[in-house]
Backbone as XML, in Angstrom:
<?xml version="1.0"?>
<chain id="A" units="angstrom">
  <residue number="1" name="UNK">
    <atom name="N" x="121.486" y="218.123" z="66.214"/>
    <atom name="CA" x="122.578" y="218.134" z="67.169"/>
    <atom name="C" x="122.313" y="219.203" z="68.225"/>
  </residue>
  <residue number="2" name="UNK">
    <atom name="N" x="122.177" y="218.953" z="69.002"/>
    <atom name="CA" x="122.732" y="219.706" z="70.867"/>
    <atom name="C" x="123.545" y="221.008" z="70.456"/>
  </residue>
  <residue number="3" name="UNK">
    <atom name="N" x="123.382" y="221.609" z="71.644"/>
    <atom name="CA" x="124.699" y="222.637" z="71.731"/>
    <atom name="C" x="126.015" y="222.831" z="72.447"/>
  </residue>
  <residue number="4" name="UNK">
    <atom name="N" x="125.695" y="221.188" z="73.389"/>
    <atom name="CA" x="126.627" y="219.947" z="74.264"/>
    <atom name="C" x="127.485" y="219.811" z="73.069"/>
  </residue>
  <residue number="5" name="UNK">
    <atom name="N" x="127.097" y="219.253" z="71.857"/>
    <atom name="CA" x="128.340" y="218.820" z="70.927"/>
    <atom name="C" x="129.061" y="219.711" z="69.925"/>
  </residue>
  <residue number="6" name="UNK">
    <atom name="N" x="128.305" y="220.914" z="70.227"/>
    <atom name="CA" x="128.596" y="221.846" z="69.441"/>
    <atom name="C" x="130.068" y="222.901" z="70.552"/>
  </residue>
  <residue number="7" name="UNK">
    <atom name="N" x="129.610" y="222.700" z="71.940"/>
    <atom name="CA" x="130.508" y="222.795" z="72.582"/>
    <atom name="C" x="131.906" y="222.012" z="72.241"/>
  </residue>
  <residue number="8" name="UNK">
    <atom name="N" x="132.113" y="220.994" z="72.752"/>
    <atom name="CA" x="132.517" y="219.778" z="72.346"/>
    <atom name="C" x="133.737" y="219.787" z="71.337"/>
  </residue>
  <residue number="9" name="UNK">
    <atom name="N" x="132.977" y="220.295" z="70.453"/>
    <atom name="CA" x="133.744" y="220.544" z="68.890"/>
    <atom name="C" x="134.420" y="221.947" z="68.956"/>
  </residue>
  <residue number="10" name="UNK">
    <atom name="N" x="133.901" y="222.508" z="69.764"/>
    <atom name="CA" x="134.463" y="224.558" z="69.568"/>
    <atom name="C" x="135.850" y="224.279" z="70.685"/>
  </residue>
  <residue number="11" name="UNK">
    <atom name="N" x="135.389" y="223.439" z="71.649"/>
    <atom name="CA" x="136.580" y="223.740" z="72.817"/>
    <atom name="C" x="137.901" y="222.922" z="72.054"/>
  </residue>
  <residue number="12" name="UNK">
    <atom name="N" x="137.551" y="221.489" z="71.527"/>
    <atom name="CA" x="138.574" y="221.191" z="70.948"/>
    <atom name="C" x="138.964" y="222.080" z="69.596"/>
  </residue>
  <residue number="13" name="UNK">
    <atom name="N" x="137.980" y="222.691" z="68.788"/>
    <atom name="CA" x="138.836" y="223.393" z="68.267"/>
    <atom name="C" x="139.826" y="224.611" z="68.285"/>
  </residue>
  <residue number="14" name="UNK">
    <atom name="N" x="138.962" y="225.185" z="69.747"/>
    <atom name="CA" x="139.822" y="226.169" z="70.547"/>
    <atom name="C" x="140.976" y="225.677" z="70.248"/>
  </residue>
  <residue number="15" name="UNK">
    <atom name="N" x="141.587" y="224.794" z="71.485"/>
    <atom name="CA" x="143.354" y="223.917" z="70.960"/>
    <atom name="C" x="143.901" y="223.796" z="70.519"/>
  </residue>
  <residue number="16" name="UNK">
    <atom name="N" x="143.078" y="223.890" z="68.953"/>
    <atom name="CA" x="144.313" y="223.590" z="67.420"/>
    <atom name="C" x="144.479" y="224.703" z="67.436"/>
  </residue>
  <residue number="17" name="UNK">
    <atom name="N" x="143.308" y="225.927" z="67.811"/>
    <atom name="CA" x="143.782" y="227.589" z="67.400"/>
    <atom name="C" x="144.528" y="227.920" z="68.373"/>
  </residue>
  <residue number="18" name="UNK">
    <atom name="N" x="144.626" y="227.620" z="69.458"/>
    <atom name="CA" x="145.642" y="228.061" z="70.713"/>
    <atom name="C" x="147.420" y="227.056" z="70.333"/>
  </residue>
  <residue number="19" name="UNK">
    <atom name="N" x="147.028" y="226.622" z="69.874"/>
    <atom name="CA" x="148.339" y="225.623" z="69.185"/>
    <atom name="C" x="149.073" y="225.983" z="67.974"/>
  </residue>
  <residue number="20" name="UNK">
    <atom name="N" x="148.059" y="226.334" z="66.893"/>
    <atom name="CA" x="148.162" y="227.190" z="65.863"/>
    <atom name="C" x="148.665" y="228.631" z="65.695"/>
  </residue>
  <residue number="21" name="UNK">
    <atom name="N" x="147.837" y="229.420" z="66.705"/>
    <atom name="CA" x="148.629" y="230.639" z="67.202"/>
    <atom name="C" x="149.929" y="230.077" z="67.620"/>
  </residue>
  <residue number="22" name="UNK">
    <atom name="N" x="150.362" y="229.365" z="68.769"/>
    <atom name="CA" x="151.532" y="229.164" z="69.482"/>
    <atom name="C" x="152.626" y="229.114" z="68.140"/>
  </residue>
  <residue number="23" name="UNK">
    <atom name="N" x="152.212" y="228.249" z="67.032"/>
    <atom name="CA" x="153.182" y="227.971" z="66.104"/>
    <atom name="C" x="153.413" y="228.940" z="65.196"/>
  </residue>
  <residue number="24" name="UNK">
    <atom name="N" x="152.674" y="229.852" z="64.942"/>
    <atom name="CA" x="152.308" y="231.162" z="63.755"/>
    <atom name="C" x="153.288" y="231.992" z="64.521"/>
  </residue>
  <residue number="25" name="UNK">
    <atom name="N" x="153.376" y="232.413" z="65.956"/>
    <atom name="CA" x="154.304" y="233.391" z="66.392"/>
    <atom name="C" x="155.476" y="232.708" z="66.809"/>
  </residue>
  <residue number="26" name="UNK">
    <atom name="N" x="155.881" y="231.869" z="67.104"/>
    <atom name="CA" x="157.029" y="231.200" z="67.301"/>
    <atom name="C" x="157.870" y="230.568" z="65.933"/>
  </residue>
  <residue number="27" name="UNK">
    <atom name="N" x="157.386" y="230.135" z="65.299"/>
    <atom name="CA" x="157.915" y="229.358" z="63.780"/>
    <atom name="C" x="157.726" y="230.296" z="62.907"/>
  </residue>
  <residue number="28" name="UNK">
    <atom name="N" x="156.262" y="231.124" z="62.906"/>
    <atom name="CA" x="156.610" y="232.083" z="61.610"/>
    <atom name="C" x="156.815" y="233.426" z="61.791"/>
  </residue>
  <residue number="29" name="UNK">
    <atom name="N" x="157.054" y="233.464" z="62.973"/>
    <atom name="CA" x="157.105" y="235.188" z="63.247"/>
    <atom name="C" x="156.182" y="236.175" z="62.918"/>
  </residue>
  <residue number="30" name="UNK">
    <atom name="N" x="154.509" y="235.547" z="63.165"/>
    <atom name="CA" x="153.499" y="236.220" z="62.231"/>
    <atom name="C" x="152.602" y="236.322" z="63.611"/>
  </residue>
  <residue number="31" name="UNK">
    <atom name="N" x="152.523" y="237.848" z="64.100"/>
    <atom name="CA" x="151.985" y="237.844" z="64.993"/>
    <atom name="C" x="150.119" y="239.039" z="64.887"/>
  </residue>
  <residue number="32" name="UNK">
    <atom name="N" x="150.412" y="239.467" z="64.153"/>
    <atom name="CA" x="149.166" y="240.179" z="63.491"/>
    <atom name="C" x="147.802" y="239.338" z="63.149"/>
  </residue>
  <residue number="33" name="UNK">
    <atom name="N" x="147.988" y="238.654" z="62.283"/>
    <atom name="CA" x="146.866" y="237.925" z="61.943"/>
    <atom name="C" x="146.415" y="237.088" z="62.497"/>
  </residue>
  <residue number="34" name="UNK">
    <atom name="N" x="147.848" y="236.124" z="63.443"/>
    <atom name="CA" x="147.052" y="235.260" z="64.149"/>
    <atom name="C" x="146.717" y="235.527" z="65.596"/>
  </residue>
  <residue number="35" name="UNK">
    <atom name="N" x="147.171" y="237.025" z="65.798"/>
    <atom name="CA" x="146.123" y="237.794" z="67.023"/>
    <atom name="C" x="144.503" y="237.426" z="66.784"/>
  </residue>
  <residue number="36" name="UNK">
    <atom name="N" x="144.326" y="238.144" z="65.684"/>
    <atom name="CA" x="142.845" y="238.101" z="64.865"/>
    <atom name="C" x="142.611" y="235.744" z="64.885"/>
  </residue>
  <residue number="37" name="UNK">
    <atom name="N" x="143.493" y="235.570" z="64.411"/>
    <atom name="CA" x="142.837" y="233.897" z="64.356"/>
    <atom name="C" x="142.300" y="233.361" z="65.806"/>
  </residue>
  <residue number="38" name="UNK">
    <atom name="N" x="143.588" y="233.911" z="67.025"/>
    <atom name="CA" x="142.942" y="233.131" z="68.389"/>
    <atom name="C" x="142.380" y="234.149" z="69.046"/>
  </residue>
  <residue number="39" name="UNK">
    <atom name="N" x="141.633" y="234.967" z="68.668"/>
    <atom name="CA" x="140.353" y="235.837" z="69.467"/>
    <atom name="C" x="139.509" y="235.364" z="68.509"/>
  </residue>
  <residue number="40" name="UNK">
    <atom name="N" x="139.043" y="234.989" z="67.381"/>
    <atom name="CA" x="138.458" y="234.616" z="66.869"/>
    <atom name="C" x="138.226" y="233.483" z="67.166"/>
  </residue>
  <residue number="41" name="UNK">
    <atom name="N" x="138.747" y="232.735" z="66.902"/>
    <atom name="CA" x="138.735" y="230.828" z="66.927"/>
    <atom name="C" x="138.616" y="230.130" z="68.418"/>
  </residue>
  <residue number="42" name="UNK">
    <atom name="N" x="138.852" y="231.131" z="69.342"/>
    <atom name="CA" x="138.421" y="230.716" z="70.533"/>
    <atom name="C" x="137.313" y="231.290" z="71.401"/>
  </residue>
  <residue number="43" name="UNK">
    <atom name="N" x="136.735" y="232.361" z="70.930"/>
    <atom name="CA" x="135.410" y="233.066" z="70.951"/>
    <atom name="C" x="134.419" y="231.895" z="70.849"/>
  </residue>
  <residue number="44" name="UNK">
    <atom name="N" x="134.518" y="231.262" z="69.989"/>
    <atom name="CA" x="133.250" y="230.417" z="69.167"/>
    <atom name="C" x="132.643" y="229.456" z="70.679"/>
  </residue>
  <residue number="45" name="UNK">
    <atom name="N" x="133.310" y="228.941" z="71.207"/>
    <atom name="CA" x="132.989" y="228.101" z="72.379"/>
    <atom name="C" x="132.846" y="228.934" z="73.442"/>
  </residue>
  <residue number="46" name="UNK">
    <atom name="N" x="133.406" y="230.304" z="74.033"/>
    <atom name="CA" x="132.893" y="231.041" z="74.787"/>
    <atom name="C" x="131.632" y="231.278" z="74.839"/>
  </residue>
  <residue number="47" name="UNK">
    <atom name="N" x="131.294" y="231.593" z="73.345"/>
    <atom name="CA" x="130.029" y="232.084" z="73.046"/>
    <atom name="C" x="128.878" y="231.132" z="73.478"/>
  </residue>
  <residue number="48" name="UNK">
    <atom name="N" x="129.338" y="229.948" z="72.955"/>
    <atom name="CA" x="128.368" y="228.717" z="72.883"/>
    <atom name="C" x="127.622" y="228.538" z="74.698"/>
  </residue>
  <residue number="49" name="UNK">
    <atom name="N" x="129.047" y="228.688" z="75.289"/>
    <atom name="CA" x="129.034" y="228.145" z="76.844"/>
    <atom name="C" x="127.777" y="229.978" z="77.509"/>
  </residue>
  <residue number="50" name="UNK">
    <atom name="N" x="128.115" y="230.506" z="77.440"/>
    <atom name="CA" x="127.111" y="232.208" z="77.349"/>
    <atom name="C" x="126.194" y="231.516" z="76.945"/>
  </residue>
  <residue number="51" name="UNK">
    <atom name="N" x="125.916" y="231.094" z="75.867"/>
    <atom name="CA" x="124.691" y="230.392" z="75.625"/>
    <atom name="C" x="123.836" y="229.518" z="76.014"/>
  </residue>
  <residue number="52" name="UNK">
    <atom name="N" x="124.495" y="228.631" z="77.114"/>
    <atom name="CA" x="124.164" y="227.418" z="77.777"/>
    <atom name="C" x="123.210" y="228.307" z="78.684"/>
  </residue>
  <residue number="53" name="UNK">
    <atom name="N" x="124.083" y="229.261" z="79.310"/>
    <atom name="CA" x="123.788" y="229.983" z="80.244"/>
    <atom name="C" x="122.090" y="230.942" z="80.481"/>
  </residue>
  <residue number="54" name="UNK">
    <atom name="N" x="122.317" y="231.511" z="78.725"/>
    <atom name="CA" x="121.037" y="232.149" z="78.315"/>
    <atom name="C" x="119.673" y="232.433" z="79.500"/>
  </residue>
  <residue number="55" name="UNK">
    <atom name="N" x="119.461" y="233.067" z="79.339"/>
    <atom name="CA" x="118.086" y="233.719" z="80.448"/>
    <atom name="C" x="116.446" y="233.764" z="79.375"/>
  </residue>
  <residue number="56" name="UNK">
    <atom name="N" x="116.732" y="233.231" z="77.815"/>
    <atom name="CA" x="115.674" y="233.316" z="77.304"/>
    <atom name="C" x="115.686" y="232.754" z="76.485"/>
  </residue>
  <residue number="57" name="UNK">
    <atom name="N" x="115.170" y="232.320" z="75.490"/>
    <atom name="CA" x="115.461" y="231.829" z="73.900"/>
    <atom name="C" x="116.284" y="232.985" z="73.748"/>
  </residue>
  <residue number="58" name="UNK">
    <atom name="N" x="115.626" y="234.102" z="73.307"/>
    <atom name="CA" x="116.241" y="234.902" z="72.423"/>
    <atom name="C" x="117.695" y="235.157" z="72.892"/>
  </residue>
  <residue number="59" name="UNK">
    <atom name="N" x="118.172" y="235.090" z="73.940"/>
    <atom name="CA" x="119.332" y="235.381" z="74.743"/>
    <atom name="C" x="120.156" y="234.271" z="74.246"/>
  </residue>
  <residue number="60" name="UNK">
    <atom name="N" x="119.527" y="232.792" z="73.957"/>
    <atom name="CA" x="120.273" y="232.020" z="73.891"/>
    <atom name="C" x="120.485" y="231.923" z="72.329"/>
  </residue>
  <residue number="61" name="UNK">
    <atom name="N" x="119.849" y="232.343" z="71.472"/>
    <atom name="CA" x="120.137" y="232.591" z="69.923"/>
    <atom name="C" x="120.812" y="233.843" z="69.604"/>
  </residue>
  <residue number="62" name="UNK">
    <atom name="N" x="120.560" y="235.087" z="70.335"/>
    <atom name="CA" x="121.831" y="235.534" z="69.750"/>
    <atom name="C" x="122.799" y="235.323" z="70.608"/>
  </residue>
  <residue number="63" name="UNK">
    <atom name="N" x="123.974" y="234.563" z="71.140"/>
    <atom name="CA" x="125.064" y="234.317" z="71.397"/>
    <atom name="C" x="125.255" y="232.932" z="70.581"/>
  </residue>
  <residue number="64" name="UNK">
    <atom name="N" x="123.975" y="232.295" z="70.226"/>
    <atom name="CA" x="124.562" y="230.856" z="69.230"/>
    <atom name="C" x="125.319" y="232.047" z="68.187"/>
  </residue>
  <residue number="65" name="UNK">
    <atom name="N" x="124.263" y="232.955" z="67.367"/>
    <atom name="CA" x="124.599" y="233.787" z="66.092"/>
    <atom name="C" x="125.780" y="234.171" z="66.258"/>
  </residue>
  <residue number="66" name="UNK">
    <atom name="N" x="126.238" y="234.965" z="67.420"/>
    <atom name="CA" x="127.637" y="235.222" z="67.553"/>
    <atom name="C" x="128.664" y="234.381" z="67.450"/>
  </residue>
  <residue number="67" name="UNK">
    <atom name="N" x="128.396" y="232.809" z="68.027"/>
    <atom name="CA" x="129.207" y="231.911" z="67.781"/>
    <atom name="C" x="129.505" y="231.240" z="66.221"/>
  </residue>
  <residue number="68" name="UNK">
    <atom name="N" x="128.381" y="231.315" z="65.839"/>
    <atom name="CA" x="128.218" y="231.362" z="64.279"/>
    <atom name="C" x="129.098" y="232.354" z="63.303"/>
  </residue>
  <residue number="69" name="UNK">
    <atom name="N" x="129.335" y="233.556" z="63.955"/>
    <atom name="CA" x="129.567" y="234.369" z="63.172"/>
    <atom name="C" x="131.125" y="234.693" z="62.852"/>
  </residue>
  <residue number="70" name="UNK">
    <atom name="N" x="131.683" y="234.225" z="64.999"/>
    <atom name="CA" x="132.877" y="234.214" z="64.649"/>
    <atom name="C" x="133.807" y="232.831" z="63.879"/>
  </residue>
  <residue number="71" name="UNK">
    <atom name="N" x="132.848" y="231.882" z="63.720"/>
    <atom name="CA" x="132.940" y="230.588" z="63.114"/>
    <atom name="C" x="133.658" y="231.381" z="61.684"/>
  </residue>
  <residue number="72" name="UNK">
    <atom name="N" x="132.686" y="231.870" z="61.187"/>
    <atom name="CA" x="132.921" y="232.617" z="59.257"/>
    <atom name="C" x="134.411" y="233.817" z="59.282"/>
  </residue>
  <residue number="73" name="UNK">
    <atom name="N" x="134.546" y="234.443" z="60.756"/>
    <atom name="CA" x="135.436" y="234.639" z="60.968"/>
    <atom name="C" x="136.724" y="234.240" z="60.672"/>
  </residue>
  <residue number="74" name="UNK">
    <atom name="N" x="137.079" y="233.177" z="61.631"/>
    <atom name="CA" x="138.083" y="232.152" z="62.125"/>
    <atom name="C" x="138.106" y="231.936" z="60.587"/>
  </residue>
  <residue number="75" name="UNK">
    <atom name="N" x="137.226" y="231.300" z="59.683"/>
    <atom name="CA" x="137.383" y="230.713" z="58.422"/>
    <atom name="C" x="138.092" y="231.628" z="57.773"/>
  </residue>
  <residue number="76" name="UNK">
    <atom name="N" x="137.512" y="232.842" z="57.513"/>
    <atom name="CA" x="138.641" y="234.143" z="57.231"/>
    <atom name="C" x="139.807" y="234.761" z="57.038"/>
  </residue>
  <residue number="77" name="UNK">
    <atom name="N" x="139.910" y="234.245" z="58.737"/>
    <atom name="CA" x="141.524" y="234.357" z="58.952"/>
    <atom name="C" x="141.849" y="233.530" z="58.432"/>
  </residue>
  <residue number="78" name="UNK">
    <atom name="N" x="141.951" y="231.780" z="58.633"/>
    <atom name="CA" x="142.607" y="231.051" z="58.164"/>
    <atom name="C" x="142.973" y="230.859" z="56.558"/>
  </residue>
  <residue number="79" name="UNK">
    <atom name="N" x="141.675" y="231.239" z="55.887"/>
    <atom name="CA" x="141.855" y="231.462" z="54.288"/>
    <atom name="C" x="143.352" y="233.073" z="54.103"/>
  </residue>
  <residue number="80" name="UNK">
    <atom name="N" x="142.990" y="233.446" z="54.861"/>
    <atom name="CA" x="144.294" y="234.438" z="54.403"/>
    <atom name="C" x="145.600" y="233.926" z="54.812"/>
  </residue>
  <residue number="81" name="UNK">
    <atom name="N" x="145.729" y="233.672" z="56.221"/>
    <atom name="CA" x="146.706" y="233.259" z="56.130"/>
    <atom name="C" x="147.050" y="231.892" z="55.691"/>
  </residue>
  <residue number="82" name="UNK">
    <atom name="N" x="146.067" y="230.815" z="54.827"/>
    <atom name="CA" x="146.931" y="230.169" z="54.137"/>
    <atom name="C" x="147.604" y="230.520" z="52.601"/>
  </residue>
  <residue number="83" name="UNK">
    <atom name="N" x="146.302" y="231.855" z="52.046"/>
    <atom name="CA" x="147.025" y="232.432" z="50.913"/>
    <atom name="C" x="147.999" y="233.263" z="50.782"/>
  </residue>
  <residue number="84" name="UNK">
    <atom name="N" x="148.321" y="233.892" z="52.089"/>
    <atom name="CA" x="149.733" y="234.366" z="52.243"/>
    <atom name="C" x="151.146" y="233.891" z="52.689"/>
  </residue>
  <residue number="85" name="UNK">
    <atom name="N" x="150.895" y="232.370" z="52.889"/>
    <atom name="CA" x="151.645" y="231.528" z="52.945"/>
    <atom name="C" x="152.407" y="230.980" z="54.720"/>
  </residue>
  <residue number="86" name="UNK">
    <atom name="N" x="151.502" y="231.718" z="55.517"/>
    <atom name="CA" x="151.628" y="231.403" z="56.708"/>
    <atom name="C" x="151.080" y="230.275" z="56.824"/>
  </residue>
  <residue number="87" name="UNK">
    <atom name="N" x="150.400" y="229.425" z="56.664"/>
    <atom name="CA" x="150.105" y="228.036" z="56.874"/>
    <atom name="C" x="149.541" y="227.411" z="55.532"/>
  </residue>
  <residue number="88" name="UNK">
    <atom name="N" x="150.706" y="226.186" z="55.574"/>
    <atom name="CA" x="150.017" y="224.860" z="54.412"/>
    <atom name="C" x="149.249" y="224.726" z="53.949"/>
  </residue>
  <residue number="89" name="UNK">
    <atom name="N" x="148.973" y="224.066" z="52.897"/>
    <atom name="CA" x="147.635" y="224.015" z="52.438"/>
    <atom name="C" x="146.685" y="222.688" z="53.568"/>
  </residue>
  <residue number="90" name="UNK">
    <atom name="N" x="148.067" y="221.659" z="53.440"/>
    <atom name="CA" x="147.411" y="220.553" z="54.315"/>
    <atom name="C" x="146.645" y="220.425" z="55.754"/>
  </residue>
  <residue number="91" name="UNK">
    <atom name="N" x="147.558" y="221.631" z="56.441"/>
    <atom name="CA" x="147.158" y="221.626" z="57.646"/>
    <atom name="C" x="145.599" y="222.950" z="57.597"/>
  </residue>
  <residue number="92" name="UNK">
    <atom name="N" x="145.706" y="223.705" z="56.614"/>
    <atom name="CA" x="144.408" y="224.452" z="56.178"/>
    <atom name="C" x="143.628" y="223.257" z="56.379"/>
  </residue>
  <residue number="93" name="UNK">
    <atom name="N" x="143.586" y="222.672" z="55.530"/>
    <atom name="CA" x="142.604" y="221.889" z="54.858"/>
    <atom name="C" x="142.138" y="221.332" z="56.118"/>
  </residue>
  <residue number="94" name="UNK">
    <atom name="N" x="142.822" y="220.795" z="57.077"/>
    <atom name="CA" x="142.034" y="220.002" z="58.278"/>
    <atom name="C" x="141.442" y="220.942" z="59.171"/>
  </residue>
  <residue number="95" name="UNK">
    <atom name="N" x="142.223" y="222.173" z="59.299"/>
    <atom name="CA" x="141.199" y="223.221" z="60.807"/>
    <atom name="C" x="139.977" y="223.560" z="59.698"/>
  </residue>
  <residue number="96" name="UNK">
    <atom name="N" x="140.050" y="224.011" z="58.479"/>
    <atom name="CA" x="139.260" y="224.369" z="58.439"/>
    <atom name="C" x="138.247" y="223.419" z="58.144"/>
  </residue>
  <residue number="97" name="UNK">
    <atom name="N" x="138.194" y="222.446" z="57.455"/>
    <atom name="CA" x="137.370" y="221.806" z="57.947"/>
    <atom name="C" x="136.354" y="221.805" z="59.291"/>
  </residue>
  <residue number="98" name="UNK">
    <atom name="N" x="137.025" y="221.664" z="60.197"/>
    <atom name="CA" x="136.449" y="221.735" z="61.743"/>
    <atom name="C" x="135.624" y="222.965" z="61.620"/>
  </residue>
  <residue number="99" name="UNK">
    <atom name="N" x="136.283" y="223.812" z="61.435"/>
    <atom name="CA" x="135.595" y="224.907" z="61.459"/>
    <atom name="C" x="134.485" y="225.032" z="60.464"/>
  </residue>
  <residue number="100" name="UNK">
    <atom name="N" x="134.187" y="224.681" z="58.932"/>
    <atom name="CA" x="133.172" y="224.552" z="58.624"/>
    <atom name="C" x="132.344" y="223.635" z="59.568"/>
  </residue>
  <residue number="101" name="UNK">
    <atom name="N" x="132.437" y="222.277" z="59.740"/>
    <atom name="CA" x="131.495" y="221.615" z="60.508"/>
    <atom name="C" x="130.840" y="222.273" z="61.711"/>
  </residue>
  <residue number="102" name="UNK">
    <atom name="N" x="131.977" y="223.186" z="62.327"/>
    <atom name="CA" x="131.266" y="223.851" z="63.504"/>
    <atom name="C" x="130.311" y="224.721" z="63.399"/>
  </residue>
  <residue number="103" name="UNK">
    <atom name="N" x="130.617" y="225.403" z="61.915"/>
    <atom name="CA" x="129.623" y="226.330" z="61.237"/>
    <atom name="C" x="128.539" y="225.673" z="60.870"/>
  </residue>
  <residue number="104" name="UNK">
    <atom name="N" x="128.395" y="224.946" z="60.547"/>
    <atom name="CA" x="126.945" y="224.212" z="59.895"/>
    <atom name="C" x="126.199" y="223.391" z="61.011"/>
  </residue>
  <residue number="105" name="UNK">
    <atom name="N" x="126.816" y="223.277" z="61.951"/>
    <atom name="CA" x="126.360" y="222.675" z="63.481"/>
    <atom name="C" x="125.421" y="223.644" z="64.155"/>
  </residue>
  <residue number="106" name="UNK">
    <atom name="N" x="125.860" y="224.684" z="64.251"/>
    <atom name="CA" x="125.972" y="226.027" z="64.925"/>
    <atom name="C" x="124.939" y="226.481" z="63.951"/>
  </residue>
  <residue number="107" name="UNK">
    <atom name="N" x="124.644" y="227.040" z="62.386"/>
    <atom name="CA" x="123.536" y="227.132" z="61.367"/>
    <atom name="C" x="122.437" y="226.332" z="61.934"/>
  </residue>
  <residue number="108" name="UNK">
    <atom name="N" x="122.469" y="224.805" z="62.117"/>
    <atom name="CA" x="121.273" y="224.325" z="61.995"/>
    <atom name="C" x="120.543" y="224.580" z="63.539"/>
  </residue>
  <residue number="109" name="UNK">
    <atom name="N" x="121.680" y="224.515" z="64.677"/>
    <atom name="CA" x="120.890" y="224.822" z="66.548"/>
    <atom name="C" x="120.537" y="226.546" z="65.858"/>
  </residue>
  <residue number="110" name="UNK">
    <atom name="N" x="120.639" y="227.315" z="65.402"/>
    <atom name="CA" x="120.084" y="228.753" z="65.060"/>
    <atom name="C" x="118.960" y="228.871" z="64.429"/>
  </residue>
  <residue number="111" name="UNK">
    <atom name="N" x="118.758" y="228.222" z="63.363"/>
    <atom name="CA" x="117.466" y="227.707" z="62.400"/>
    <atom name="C" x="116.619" y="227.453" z="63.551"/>
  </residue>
  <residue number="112" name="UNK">
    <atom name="N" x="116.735" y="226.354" z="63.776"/>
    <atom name="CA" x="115.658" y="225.568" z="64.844"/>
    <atom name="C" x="115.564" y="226.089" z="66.097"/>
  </residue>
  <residue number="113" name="UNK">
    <atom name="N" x="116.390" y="226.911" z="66.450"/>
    <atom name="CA" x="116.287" y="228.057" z="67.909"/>
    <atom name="C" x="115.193" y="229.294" z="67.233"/>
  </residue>
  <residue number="114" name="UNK">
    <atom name="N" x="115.429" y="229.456" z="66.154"/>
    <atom name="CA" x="114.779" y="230.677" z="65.435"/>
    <atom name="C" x="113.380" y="230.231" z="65.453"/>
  </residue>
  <residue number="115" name="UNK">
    <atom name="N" x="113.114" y="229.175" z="64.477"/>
    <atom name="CA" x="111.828" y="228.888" z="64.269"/>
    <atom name="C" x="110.850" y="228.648" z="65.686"/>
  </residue>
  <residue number="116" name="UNK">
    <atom name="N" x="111.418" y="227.925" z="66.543"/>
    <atom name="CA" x="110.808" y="227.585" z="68.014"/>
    <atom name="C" x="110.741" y="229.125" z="68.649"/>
  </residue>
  <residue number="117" name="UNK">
    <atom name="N" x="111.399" y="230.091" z="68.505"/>
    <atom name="CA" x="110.811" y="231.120" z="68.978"/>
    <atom name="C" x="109.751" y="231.951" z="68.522"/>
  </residue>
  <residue number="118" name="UNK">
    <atom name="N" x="109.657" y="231.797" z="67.308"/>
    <atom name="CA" x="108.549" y="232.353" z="66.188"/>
    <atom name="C" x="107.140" y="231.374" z="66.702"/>
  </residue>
  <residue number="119" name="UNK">
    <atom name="N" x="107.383" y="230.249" z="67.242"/>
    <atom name="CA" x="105.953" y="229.410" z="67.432"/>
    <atom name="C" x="105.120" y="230.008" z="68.598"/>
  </residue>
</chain>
């Protein structure tokens, strides 16, 4: 996979986290953690797009890594705040999802950015 679809997937998941935040401080009055969820969860596609941008390989792998990293992030937050009872299990279950996939998207363009620079 591209880093076109890896975009793709981060900007729409931006949305659920910009939506998600919207609902965490408005419905649950939980404004701490999901500070930390939408600087996190919307980083990931910033990063990616910095990356498009890149001036080198290496320029363009570490900002994938960063996007990667705040990926495990975002996962983070969301695991806490679904064990502290700020969000469902159900609606867990679907961002994060996304967010693993974006992680393992994002793993494999890093692998193969890595190795092609080593050649």
């Amino acid at each position: 996979m591209d880093n076109n679809v890896a975009y793709d997937k981060a900007y729409k998941f931006a949305i659920r986290i910009v939506k998600a935040y919207r609902y965490l401080c408005e419905e649950k009055r939980e404004f701490v953690l999901s500070k930390q969820l939408l600087r996190s969860g919307t980083s990931i596609g910033a990063n990616i797009t910095e990356a498009k941008g890149g001036i080198s390989k290496a320029d363009f792998s570490a900002k994938i890594s960063i996007a990667y990293k705040e990926t495990l992030e975002t996962k983070y937050w969301l695991s806490l705040l679904k064990d502290t009872g700020y969000i469902d299990p159900k609606s867990f279950e679907s961002i994060y999802e996304d967010a693993d996939e974006i992680a393992k998207i994002l793993f494999s363009i890093l692998k193969t950015t890595r190795i092609n620079i080593n050649q």
